[in-house]
C-alpha positions as CSV (number, residue, x, y, z in Angstrom):
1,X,-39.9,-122.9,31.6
2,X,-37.1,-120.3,31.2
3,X,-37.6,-119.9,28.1
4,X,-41.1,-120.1,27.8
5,X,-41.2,-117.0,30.6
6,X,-38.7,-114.8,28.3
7,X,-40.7,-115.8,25.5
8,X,-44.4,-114.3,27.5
9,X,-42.0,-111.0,28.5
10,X,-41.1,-110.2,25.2
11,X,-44.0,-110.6,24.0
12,X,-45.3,-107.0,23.8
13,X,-42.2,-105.9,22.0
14,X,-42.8,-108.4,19.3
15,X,-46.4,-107.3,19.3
16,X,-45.5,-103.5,19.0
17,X,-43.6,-104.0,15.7
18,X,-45.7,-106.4,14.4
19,X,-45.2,-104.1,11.1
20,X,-42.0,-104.6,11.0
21,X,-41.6,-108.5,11.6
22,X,-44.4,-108.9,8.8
23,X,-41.7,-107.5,6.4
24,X,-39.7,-111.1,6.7
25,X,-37.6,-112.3,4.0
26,X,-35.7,-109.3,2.1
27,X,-37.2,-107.1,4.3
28,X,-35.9,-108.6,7.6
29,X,-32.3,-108.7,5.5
30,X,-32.4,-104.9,4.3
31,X,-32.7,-103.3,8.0
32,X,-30.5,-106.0,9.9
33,X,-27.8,-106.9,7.3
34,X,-28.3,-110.5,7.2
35,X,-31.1,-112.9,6.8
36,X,-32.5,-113.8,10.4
37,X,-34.0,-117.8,11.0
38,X,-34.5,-117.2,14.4
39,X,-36.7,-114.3,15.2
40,X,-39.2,-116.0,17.9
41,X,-36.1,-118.2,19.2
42,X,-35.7,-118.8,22.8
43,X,-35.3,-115.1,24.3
44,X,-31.8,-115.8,25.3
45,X,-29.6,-112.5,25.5
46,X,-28.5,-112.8,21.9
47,X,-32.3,-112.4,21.1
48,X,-32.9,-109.1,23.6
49,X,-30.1,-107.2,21.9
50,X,-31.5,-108.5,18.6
51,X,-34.6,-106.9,19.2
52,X,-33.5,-104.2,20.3
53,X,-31.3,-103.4,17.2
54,X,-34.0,-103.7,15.8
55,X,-36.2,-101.1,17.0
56,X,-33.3,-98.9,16.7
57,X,-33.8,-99.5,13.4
58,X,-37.0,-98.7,13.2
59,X,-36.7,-95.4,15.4
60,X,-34.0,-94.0,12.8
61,X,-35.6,-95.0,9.5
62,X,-39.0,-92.6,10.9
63,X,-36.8,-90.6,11.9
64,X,-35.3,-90.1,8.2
65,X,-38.7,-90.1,6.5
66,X,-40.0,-87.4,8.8
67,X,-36.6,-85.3,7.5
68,X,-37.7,-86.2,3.8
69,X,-41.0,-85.1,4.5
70,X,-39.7,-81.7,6.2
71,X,-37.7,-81.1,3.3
72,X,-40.4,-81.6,0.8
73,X,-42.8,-79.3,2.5
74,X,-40.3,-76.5,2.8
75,X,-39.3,-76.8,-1.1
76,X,-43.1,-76.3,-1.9
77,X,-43.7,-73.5,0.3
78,X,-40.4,-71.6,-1.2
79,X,-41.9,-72.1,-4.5
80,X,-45.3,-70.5,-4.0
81,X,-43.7,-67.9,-2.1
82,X,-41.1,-67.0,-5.1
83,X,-44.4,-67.6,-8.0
84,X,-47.3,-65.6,-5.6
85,X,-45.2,-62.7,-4.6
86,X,-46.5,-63.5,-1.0
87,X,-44.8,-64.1,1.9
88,X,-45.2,-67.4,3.3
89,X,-43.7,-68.4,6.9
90,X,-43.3,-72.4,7.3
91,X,-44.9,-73.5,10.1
92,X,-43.4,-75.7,12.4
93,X,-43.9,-79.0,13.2
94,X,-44.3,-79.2,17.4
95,X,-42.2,-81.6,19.3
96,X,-45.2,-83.6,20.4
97,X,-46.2,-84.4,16.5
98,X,-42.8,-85.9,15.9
99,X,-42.3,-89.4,15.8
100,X,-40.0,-90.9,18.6
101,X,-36.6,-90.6,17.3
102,X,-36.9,-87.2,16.1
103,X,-34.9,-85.3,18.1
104,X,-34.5,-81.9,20.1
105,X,-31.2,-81.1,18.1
106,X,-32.9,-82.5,14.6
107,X,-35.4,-79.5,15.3
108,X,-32.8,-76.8,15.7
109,X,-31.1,-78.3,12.7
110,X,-34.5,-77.7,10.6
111,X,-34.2,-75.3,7.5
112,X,-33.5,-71.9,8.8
113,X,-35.4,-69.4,6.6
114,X,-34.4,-66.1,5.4
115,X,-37.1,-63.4,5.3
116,X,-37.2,-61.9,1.8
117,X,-38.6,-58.3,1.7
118,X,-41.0,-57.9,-1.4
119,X,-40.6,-54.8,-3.4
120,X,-44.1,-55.2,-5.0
121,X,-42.2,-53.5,-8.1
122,X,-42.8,-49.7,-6.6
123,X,-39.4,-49.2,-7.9
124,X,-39.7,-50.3,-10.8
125,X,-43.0,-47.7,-11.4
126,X,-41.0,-44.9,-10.3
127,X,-38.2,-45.6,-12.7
128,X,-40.5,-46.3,-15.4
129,X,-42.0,-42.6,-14.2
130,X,-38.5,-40.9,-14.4
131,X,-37.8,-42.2,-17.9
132,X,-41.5,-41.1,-19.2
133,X,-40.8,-37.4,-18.0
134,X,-37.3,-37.5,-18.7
135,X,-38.2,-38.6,-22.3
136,X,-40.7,-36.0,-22.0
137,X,-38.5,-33.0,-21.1
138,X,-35.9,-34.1,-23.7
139,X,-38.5,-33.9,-26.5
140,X,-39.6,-30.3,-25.5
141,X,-35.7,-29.0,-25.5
142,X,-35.5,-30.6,-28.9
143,X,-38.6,-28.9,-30.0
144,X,-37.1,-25.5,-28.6
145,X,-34.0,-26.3,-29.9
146,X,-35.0,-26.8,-33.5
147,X,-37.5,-23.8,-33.2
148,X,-34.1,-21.6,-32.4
149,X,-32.6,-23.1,-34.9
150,X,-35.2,-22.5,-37.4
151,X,-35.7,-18.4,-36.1
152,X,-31.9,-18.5,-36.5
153,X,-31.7,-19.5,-40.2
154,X,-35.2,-17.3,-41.1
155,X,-32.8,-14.1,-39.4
156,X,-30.0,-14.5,-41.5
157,X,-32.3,-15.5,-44.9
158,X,-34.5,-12.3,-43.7
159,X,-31.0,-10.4,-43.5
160,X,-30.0,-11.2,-46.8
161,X,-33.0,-10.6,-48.9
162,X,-33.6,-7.5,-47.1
163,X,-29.8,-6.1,-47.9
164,X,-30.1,-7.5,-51.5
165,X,-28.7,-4.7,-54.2
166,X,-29.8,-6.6,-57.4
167,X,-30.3,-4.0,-60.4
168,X,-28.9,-0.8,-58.5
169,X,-27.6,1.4,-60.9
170,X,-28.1,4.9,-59.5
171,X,-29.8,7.6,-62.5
172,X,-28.5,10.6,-59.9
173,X,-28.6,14.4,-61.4
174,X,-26.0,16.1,-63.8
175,X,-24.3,18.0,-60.8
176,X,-23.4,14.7,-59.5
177,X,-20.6,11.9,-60.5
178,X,-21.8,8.3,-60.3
179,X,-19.0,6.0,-60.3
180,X,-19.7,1.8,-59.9
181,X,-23.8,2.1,-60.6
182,X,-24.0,4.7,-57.4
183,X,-22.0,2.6,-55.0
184,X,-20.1,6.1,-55.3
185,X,-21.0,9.2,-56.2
186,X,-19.3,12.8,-55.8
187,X,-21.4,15.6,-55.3
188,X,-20.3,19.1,-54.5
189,X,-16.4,18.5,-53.6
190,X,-17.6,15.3,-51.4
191,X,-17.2,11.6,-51.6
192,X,-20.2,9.6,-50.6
193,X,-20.1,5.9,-50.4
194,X,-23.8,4.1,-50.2
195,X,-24.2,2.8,-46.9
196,X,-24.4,-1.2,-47.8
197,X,-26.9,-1.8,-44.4
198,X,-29.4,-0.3,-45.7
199,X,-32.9,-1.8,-46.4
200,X,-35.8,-0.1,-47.8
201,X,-39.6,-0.3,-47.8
202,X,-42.2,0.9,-49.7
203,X,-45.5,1.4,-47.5
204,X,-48.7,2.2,-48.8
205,X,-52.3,3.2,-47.8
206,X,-54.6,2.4,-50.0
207,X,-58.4,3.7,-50.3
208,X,-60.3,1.4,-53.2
209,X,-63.6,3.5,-53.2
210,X,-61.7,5.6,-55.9
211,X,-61.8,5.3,-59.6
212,X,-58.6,7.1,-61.2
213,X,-58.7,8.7,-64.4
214,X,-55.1,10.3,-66.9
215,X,-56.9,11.0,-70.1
216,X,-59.3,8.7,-70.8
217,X,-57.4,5.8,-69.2
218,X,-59.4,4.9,-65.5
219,X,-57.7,3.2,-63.4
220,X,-59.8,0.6,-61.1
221,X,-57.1,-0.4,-58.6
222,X,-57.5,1.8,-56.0
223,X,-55.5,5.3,-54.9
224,X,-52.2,5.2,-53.1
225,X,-53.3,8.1,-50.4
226,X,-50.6,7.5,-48.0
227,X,-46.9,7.2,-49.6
228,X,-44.0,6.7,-47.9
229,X,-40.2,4.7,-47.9
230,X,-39.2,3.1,-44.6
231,X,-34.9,3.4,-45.0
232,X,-33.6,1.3,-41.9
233,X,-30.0,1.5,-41.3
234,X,-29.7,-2.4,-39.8
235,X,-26.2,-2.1,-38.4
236,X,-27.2,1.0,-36.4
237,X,-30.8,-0.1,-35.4
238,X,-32.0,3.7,-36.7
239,X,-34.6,4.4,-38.8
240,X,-35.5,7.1,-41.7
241,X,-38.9,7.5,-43.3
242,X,-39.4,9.3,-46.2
243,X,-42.8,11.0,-46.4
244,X,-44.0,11.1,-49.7
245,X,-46.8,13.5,-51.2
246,X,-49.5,11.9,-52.9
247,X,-49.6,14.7,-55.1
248,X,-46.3,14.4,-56.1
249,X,-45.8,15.1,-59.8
250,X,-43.9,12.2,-61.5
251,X,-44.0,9.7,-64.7
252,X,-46.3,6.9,-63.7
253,X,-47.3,4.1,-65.8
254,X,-50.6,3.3,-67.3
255,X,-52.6,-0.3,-68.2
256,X,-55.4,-0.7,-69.6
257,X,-58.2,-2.8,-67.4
258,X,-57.4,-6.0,-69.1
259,X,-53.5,-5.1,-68.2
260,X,-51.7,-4.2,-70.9
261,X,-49.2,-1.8,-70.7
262,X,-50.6,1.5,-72.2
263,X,-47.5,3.7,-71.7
264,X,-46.3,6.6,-69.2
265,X,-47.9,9.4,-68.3
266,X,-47.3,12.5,-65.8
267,X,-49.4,12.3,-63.0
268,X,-50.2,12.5,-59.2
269,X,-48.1,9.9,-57.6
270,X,-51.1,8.0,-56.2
271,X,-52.7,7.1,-59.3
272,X,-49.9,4.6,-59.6
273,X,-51.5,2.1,-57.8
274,X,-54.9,2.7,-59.5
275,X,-53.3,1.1,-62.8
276,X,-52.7,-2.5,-61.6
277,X,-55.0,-5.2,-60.2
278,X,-55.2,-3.9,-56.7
279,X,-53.1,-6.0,-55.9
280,X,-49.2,-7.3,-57.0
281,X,-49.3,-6.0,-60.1
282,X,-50.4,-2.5,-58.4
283,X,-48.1,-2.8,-55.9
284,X,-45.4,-3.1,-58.9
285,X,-46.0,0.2,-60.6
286,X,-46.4,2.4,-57.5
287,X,-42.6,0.9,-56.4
288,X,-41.3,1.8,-60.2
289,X,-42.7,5.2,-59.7
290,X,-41.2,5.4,-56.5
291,X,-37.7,4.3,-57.2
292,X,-37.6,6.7,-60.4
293,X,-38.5,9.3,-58.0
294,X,-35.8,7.8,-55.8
295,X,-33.0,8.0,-58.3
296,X,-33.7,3.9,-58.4
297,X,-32.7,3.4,-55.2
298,X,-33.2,0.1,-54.4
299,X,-36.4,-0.9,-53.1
300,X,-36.9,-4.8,-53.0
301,X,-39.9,-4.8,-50.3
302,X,-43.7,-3.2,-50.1
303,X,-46.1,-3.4,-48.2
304,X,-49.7,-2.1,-49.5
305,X,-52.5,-1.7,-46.7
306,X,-56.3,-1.3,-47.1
307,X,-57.6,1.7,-44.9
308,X,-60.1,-0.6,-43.3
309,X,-56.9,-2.5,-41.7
310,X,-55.5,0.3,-39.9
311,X,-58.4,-0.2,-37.1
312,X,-57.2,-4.0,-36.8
313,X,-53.6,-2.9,-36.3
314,X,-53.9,-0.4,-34.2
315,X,-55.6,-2.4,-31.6
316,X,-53.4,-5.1,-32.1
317,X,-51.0,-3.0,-29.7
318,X,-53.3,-1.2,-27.6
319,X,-54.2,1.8,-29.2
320,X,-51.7,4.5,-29.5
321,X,-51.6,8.4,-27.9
322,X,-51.6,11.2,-30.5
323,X,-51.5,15.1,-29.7
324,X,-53.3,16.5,-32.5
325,X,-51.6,18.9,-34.5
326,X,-54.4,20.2,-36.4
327,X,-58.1,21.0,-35.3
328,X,-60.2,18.7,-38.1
329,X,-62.9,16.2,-38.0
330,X,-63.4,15.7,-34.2
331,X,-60.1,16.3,-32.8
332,X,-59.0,19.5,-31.4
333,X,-55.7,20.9,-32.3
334,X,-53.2,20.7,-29.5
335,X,-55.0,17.8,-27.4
336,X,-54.2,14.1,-26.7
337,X,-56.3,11.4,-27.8
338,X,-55.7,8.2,-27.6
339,X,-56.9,6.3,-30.5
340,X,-58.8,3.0,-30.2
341,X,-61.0,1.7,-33.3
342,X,-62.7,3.8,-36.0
343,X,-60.8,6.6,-34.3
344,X,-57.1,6.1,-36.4
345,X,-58.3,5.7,-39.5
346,X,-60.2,9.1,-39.0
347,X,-56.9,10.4,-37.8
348,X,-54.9,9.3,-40.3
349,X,-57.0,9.7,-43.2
350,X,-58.9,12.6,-43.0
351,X,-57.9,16.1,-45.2
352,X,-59.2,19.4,-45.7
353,X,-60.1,19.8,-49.6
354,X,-60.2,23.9,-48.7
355,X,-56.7,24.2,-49.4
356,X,-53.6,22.7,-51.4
357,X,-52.1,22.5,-48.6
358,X,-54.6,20.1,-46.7
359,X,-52.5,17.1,-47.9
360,X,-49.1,18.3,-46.1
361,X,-51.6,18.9,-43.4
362,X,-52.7,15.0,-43.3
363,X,-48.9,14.1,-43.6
364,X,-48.4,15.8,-40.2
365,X,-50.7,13.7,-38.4
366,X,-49.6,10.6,-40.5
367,X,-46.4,11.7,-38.8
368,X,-47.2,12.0,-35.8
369,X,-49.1,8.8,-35.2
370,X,-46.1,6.9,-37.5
371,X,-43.8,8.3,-34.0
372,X,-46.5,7.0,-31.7
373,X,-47.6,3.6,-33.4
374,X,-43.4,3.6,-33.8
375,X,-43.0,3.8,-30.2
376,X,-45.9,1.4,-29.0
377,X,-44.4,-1.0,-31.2
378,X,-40.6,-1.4,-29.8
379,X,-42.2,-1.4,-26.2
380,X,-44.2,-4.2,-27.1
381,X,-42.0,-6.1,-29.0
382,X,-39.6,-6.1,-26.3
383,X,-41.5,-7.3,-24.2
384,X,-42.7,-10.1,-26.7
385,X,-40.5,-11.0,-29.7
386,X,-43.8,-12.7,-31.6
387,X,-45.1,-9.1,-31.6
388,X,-44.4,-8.1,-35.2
389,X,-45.6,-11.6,-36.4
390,X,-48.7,-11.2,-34.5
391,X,-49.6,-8.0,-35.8
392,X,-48.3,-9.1,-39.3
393,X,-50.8,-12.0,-39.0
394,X,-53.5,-9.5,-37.5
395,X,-52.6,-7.7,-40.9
396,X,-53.1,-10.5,-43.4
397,X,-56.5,-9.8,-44.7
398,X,-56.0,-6.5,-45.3
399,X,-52.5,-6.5,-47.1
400,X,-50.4,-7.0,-50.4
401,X,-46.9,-7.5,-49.5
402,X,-43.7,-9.4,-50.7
403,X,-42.5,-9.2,-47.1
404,X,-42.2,-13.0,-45.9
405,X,-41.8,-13.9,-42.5
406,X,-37.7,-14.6,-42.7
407,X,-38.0,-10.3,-43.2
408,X,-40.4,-9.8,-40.3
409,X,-37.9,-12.6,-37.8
410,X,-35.1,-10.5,-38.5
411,X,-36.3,-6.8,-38.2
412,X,-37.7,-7.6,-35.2
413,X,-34.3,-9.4,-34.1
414,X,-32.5,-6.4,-34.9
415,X,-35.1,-4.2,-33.2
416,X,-35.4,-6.1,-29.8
417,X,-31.3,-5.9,-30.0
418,X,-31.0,-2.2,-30.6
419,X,-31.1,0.6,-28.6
420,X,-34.9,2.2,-30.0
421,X,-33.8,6.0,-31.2
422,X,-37.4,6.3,-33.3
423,X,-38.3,7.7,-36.0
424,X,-36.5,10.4,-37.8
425,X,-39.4,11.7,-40.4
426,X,-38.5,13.6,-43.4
427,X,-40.6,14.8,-46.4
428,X,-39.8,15.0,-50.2
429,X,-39.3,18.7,-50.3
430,X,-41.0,20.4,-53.3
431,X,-44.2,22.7,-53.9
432,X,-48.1,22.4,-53.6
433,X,-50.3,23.8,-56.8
434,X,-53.7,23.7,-57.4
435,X,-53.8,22.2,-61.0
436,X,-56.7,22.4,-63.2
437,X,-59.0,19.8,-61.1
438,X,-56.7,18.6,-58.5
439,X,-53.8,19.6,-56.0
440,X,-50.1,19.3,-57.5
441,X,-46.9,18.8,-55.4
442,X,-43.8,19.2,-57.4
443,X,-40.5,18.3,-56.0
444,X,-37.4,20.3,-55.4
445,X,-34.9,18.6,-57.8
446,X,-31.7,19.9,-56.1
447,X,-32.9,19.6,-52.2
448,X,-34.4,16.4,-52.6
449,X,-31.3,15.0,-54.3
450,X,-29.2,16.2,-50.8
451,X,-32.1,14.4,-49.0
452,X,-31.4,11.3,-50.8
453,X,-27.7,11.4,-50.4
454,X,-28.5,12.2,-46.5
455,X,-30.2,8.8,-45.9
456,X,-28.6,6.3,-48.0
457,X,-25.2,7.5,-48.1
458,X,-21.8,7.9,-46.0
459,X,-20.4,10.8,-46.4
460,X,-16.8,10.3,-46.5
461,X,-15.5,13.8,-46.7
462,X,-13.8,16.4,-49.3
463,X,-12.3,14.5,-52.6
C-alpha cells in the first residue's frame, strides 16, 4: 500500500514530463548517464531523487536552448544593422517569457551592445568636395602659371626681334667717319657709338582714294599722307618720333601695276606706298625710302594704317583732348576739344591746299594729338596690361603690319615698367616749295644728319 500511495503522489510529476519519459531508450541514457529499467519502480527515495535529477535536467537543457536562441537572434540583428545602415536596438526578452531555469543573472549576462554612431558618409561628401575644388584651384594656377610663362617667353622673343641689327651698314655723309657699318662714327671732333637699345618703327597713314602718278607710271596703292619713325630707347623707357613730311623729296621706287620693278624715281615721299599692292609689298617700298632717307638706319617694323581706322582706335581708349593749334575745318585755334568718332580723323587729316606750308601745318596737329593719344595710352595701359593688345586687335581690319604680338607683349612690358616721360617730337628739318603741280619739302642735308646722330647715337665725347 506504501508503495502504491508513493506511486498515486508522484504521479503528477511523471505526468508533467511525460515528454521527456517518452524519449526512453538512448534518450533516457543521454540526459541521465546510464540506461534506467526502473523508471515507474516503487517510489522509494532512490526513485524521488531520481526524478528529481531529472527535471534538473530538463530545467538546464531549456535553459541552454533559450541561450542558443538569444544568440542566434542577436547575430541576425547585427547583421542587418551592419548591411541597412540602420540602427537596430535588440529587444529584450522579459523575465516572464523565459522558460523556468532561465535565470536573473543569465539576463544580465545577455549580450551587451555597443551603440554604433552612423556617419551616413557626410564625410566622405565633404572630402570628396575638398578634392573637387582643390583640383579645381590647382588647374586655374596652372593655367595662370603657364599663361606667365608664355607672356614671359613672347617679352623676351618681342625683345629680340625688336633690337635685331641685321643688314645695318650706315651710308652717313662725307663729313662724317663710319667705322664697323655705323656702329661708330666720328663726326665733328666727336665719337658716337649707336645706342644698341634702340628699336624703330615705321608708321603710316594711309588714304586709298588717291591714284599716284611719276611720269606716266600710276601708282594704285594708295598715298602715304602721314609719315613718321617711332625710335624707342627700351632700356630708358623714352621715346623719339621722327615726323616726316610727305612732301619730302627723295628716291622712291617705281612698279608697274602687275609689280615689276620699273626703276627709281625722285618724288614726293608719299607716293612710295602708291607703288605696291596696298598692302606688304607697299609697305616694303615706303620703309626702303625711309631708311635711305635715314642713312639705312635700321628699321625692321611698320605699321601701315587706313584713315578709316583712326576713328576705331581712338575710341578704343576713350577719346583723347586736343588744343587746337590751328583754326581749320571746325576747330578753333587755341581751344580744347576732345575728340570722339569722325572727329580725329578730321583732326588729323585735314590741310589747307592755300599754302606750301599747309602740310607742316597738319604735322602740328598730328603732333599734338600723337602727345595726347601718347598720354591716354600709358594711363590706360597701366591700368590694364591687355590694353595695347586690345587696341591692336581693335586695329586689325584696318592695318598692314609685321608687328606680331611677341612685339606688342614686350613694348607694353617695358612701358607699364617705365617711368612715362612722353613723347619727344622732332621733324626732318628741310624746306617747303611749291613745285610745278604739287608742294615740295626738301631736306636739310647737314641738320638732319645731327638729328639723326641725336636719336640713335651716344655721344661719347671729343676723339
Amino acid at each position: 500500500m506504501q508503495s502504491n500511495e508513493n506511486n498515486h503522489n508522484n504521479k503528477g510529476l511523471y505526468d508533467d514530463n511525460d515528454s521527456f519519459l517518452d524519449f526512453g531508450g538512448a534518450d533516457s541514457e543521454r540526459i541521465t548517464g546510464k540506461r534506467d529499467h526502473s523508471a515507474y519502480s516503487d517510489g522509494s527515495s532512490d526513485d524521488v531523487e531520481r526524478a528529481t535529477k531529472l527535471k534538473e535536467a530538463i530545467e538546464k537543457e531549456n535553459s541552454s536552448a533559450y541561450d542558443d536562441l538569444d544568440d542566434f537572434i542577436y547575430r541576425q540583428n547585427k547583421k542587418r544593422t551592419r548591411t541597412s545602415g540602420k540602427h537596430h536596438h535588440h529587444r529584450r526578452r522579459s523575465p516572464s517569457k523565459l522558460s523556468p531555469g532561465h535565470k536573473a543573472s543569465q539576463i544580465k549576462k545577455k549580450h551587451k551592445h555597443k551603440h554604433h554612431f552612423h556617419k551616413h558618409h557626410h564625410r566622405h561628401r565633404k572630402k570628396r568636395w575638398q578634392k573637387v575644388l582643390i583640383g579645381f584651384l590647382l588647374f586655374i594656377l596652372a593655367l595662370l602659371i603657364a599663361a606667365a610663362v608664355t607672356l614671359i617667353i613672347m617679352i623676351n622673343i618681342g625683345k629680340s626681334s625688336l633690337l635685331d641689327k641685321g643688314g645695318m651698314n650706315i651710308d652717313a655723309p662725307k663729313q662724317a667717319e663710319v667705322v664697323d657699318n655705323g656702329n661708330v662714327i666720328y663726326y665733328n671732333g666727336f665719337k658716337y657709338r649707336f645706342n644698341d637699345n634702340i628699336t624703330s618703327i615705321l608708321c603710316m597713314g594711309i588714304d586709298k582714294n588717291k591714284l599716284s602718278k611719276v611720269g606716266k607710271d600710276i601708282g594704285t596703292g594708295g598715298d602715304a599722307d602721314s609719315i613718321f619713325v617711332i625710335a624707342m630707347d627700351l632700356s630708358k623707357s623714352s621715346t623719339k618720333i621722327i615726323n616726316i613730311s610727305r612732301d619730302t623729296m627723295t628716291n622712291i621706287g617705281i612698279y608697274s601695276p602687275n609689280g615689276s620693278y620699273v626703276g627709281e624715281k625722285k618724288a614726293q615721299l608719299a607716293l612710295a606706298y602708291a607703288y605696291g599692292d596696298g598692302k606688304e609689298t607697299s609697305c616694303h617700298n615706303e620703309l626702303v625710302s625711309v631708311r635711305e632717307l635715314l642713312y639705312n638706319v635700321p628699321i625692321n617694323s611698320y605699321l601701315a594704317l587706313d584713315i578709316q581706322g583712326i576713328s576705331a582706335i581712338n575710341d578704343s581708349v576713350g577719346g583723347v583732348d586736343v588744343v587746337s593749334p590751328e583754326t581749320i575745318a571746325s576747330f578753333k585755334k587755341g581751344k580744347t576739344y576732345h575728340l570722339l568718332g569722325s572727329m580725329a580723323p578730321a583732326f588729323v587729316i585735314s590741310r589747307s591746299h592755300a599754302t606750301v606750308e599747309g602740310n607742316s601745318l597738319r604735322m602740328e596737329r598730328q603732333k599734338t594729338y600723337l602727345e595726347s593719344f601718347g598720354s591716354t595710352l600709358m594711363t590706360k595701359t597701366k591700368e590694364d596690361l591687355t590694353t595695347p593688345m586690345n587696341i591692336f586687335k581693335t586695329a586689325s581690319p584696318y592695318i598692314c603690319t609685321n608687328i606680331d604680338a611677341s612685339k606688342v607683349s614686350y613694348l607694353a612690358y617695358n612701358a607699364v615698367r617705365g617711368e612715362y616721360k612722353g613723347f619727344d617730337i622732332v621733324t626732318v628739318p628741310g624746306k617747303a616749295k611749291q613745285g610745278k603741280k604739287y608742294a615740295e619739302y626738301y631736306v636739310d642735308e647737314k641738320k638732319c644728319f645731327e638729328m639723326f646722330l641725336d636719336v640713335y647715337y651716344i655721344n661719347e665725347g671729343k676723339e
